[in-house]
C-alpha positions as CSV (number, residue, x, y, z in Angstrom):
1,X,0.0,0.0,0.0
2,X,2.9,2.2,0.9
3,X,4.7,1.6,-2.5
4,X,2.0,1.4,-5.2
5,X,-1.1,3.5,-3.3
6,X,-1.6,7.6,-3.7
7,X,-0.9,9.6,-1.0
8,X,-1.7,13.1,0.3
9,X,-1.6,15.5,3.3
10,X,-4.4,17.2,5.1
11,X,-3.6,18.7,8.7
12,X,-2.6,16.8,10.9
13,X,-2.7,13.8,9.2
14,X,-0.7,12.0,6.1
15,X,-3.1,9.7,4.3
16,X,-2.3,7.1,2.0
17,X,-5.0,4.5,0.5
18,X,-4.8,1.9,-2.0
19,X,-8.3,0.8,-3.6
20,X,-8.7,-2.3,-6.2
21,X,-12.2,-3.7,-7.6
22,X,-13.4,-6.2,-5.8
23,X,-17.3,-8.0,-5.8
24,X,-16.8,-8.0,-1.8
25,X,-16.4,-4.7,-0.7
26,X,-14.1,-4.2,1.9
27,X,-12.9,-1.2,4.0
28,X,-9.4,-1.8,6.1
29,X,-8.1,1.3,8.2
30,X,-4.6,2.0,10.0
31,X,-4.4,4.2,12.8
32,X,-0.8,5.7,13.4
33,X,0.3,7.9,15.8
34,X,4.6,8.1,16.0
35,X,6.3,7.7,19.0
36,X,8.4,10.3,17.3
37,X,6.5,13.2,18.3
38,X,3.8,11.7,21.3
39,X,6.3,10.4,23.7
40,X,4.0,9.5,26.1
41,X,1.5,6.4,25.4
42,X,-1.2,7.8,27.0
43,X,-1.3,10.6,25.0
44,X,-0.5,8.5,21.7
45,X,-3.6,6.4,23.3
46,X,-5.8,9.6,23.8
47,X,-5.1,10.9,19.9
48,X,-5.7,7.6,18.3
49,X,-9.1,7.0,20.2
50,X,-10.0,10.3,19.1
51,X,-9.1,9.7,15.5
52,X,-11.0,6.2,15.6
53,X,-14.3,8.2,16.8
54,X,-13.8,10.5,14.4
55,X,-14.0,7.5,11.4
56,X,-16.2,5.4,13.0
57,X,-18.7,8.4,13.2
58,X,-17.8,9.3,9.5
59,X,-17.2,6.0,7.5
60,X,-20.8,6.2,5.9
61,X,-19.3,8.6,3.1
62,X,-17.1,5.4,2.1
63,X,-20.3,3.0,2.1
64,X,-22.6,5.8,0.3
65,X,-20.7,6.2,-2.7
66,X,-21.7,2.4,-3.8
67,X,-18.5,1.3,-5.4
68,X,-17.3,-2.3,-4.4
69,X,-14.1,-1.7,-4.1
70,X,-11.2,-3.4,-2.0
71,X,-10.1,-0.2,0.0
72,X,-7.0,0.4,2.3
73,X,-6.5,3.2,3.9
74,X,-3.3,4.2,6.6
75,X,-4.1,7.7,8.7
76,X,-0.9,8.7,10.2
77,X,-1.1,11.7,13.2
78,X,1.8,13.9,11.5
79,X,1.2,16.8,14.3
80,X,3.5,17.5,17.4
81,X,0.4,18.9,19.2
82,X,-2.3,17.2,20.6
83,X,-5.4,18.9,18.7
84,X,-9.2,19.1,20.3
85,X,-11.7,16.5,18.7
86,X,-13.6,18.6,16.4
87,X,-10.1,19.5,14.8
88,X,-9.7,15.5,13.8
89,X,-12.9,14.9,12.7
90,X,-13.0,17.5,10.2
91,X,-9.9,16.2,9.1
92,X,-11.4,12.8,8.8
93,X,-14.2,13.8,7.2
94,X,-12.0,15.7,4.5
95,X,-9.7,13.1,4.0
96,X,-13.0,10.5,3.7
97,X,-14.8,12.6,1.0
98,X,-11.3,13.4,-1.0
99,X,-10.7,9.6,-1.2
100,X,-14.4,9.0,-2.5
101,X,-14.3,11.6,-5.1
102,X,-10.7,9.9,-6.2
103,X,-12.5,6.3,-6.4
């Protein structure tokens, strides 16, 4: 996914997804957030359970667009502050409807 998939960058995450056709749908997600920047685990802890709220909340914009595609997807927390909630889930949500309008 790294190597072949499309990439792209909106705050504070790095998003790269790799989608092929498929006749059983499938949606698998990576939650990152780098030791390099979150030193502590509970705070790495705090962010990703934020960020998975955020897409479980949002992931009907990948299920509406009614494409049966294979889809990978890697969200990697590229910021060295710990931002509020709403912050990541806009985020999400743009990086959601970006990757549906590429599909």
């Amino acid at each position: 996914m790294f190597e072949s998939g499309q990439s792209g960058f909106i705050f504070p995450f790095r998003y790269v997804w790799f989608a092929e056709a498929d006749p059983v749908p499938s949606v698998e997600v990576l939650f990152s957030v780098p030791k390099k920047f979150h030193k502590r685990a509970n705070r790495r802890n705090l962010l990703r359970r934020r960020t998975k709220e955020a897409y479980r909340l949002q992931k009907q914009i990948l299920h509406a667009s009614g494409r049966a595609v294979n889809l990978d997807l890697a969200l990697i927390y590229s910021s060295k502050e710990a931002l509020a909630y709403k912050h990541i889930q806009h985020a999400v949500r743009r990086i959601l409807e970006s990757v549906v309008e590429q599909l």
